[in-house]
C-alpha positions as CSV (number, residue, x, y, z in Angstrom):
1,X,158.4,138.3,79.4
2,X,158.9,135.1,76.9
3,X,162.7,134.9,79.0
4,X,160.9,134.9,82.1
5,X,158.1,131.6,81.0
6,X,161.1,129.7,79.6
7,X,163.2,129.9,82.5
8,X,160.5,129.1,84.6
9,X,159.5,125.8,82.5
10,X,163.0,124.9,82.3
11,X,162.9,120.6,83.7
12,X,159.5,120.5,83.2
13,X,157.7,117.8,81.3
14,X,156.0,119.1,78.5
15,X,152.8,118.5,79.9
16,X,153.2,120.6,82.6
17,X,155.3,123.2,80.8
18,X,152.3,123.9,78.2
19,X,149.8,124.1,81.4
20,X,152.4,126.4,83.6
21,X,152.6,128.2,80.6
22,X,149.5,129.2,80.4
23,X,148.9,129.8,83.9
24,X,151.7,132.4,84.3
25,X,151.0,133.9,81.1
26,X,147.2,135.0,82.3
27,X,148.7,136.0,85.6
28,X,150.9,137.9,84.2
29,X,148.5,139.5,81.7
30,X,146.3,140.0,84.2
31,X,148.6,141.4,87.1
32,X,149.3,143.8,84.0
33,X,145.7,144.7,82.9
34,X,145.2,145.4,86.9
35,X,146.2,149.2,86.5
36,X,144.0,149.3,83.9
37,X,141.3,148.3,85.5
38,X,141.7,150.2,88.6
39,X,142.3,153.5,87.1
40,X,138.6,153.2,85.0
41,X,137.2,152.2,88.7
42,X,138.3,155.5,89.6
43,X,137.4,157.7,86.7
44,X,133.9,158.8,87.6
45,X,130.8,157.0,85.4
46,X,129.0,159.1,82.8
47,X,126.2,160.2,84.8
48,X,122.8,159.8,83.4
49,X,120.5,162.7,83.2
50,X,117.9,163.0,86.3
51,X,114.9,162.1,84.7
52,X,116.3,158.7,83.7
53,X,117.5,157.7,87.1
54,X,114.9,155.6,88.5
55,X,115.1,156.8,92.1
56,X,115.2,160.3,91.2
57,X,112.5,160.4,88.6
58,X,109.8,162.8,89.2
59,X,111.0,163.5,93.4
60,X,109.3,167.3,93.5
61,X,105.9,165.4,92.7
62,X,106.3,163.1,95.7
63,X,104.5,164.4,99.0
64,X,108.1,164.1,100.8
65,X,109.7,166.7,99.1
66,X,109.7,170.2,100.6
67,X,109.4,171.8,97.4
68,X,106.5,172.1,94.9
69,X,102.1,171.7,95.0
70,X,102.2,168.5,96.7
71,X,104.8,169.6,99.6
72,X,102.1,172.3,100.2
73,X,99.0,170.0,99.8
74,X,101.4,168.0,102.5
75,X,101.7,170.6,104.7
76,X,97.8,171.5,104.8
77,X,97.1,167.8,105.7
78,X,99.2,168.0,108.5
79,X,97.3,171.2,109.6
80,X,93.5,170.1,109.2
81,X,95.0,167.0,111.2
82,X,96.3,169.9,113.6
83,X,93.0,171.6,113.7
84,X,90.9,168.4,114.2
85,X,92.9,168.2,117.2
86,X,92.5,171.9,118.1
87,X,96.2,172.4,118.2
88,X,95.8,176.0,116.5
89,X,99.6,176.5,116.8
90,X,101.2,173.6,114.9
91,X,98.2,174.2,112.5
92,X,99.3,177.9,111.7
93,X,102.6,176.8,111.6
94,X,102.2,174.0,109.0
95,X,100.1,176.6,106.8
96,X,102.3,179.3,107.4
97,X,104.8,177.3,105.7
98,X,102.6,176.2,103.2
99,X,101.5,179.3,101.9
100,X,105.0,179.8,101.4
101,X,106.0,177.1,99.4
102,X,103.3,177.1,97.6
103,X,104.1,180.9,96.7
104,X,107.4,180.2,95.9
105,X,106.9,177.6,93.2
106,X,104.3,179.7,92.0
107,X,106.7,182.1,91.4
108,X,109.1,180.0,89.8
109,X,106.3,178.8,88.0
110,X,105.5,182.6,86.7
111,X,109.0,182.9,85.7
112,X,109.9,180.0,83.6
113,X,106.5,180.9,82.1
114,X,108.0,184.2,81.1
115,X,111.1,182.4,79.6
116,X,109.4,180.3,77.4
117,X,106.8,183.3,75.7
118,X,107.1,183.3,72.6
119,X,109.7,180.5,72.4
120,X,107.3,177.5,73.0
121,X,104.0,177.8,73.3
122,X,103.6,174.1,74.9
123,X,105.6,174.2,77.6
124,X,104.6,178.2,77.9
125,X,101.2,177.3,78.8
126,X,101.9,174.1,81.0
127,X,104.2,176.2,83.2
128,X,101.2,178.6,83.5
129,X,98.5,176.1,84.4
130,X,101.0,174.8,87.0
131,X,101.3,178.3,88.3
132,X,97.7,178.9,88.2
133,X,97.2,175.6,90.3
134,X,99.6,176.3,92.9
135,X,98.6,180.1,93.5
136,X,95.0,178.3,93.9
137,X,96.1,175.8,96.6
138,X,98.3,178.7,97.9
139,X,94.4,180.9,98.4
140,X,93.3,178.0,100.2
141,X,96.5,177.8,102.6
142,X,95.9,181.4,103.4
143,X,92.1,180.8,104.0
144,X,92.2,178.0,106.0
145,X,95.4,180.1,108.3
146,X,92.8,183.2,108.0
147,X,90.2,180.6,109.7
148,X,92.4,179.6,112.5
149,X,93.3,183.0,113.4
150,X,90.0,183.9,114.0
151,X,89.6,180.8,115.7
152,X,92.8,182.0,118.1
153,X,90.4,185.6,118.1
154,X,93.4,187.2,116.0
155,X,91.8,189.3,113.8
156,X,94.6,191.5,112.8
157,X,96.4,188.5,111.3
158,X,93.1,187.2,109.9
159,X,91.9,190.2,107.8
160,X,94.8,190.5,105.7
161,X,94.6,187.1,104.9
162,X,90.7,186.8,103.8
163,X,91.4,190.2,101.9
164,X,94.2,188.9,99.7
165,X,92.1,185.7,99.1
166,X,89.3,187.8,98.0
167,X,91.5,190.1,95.7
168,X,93.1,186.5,94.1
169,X,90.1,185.0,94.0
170,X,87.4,187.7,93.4
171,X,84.1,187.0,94.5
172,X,82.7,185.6,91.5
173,X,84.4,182.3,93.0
174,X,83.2,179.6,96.3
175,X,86.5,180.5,98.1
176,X,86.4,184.4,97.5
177,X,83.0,184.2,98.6
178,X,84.1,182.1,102.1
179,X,86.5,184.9,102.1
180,X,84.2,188.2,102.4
181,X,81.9,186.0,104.3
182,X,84.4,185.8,107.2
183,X,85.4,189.3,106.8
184,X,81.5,189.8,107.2
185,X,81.6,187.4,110.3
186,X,84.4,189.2,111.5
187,X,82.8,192.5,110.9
188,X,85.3,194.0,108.9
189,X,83.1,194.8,106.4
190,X,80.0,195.9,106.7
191,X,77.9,194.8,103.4
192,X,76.8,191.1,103.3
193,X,77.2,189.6,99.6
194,X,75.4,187.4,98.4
195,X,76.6,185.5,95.0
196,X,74.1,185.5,92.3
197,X,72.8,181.9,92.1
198,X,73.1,181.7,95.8
């Protein structure tokens, strides 16, 4: 490489030779770095773990996504909007599909409960309350769906529903009471109950 500067600076003042010099010299360093460079452009980044990356921080709590409490709180928005409108359909639709994402992450819920017995009680009993919650938004789904059957006079589809709201809920609580109340209604059952305090 020094062969190569000195030949080129050959009948040049020395001026110009020092300022050629260095000229070629970071050309030439650089055209050789260039490889370099381009082969760490195209060795892939250390990737940050998910929870760090802004954009992807926290997404299953965001009403967008289709997977945890608040894509089924999402879903019965859309429904009472559905009902307001009396567009039974697309509102037993939108809590058919609630009621099962709802009982899906309570599920997955349960079972990462289960994994962490015994192992950490913290993060044993957060996975539980978050389990808890969405099998309680998951009775409400089914409710409301029960409701709207019997609005579409579909009892067959509506019993089942208010029964296993009953047996989750028990009628000790509001919406287990709602429950037997339309099974009442519906006459499905034949004993009114009434809460104590009621």
């Amino acid at each position: 490489m020094a062969s190569i500067v000195k030949t080129l600076l050959s009948g040049f003042s020395a001026h110009w030779s020092t300022h050629i010099a260095a000229i070629t010299l970071s050309t030439l360093a650089g055209g050789m770095t260039m490889p370099l460079v381009a082969q760490a452009q195209t060795t892939p980044p250390e990737t940050q773990p998910p929870a760090a990356a802004p954009d992807a921080t926290r997404t299953v709590q965001q009403s967008t996504s289709t997977i945890g409490i608040a894509a089924g709180q999402s879903l019965m928005s859309e429904a009472e909007s559905a009902i307001a409108a009396q567009n039974y359909n697309l509102a037993a639709e939108k809590l058919i599909a609630a009621r099962k994402a709802l009982n899906d992450v309570s599920t997955h819920y349960q079972n990462l409960a289960g994994v962490f017995l015994g192992v950490d009680s913290r993060v044993n009993s957060d996975l539980r309350a978050l389990a808890l919650e969405s099998a309680q938004v998951r009775d409400q789904a089914s409710y409301q769906l029960g409701v709207v059957y019997r609005a579409q006079n579909r009892p067959e589809l509506a019993v089942p529903l208010l029964v296993e709201v009953v047996q989750s809920q028990q009628p000790t609580r509001a919406l287990g009471q709602q429950a037997y109340q339309q099974l009442y209604e519906l006459g499905f059952v034949g004993v009114s109950y009434n809460a104590p305090g009621r």
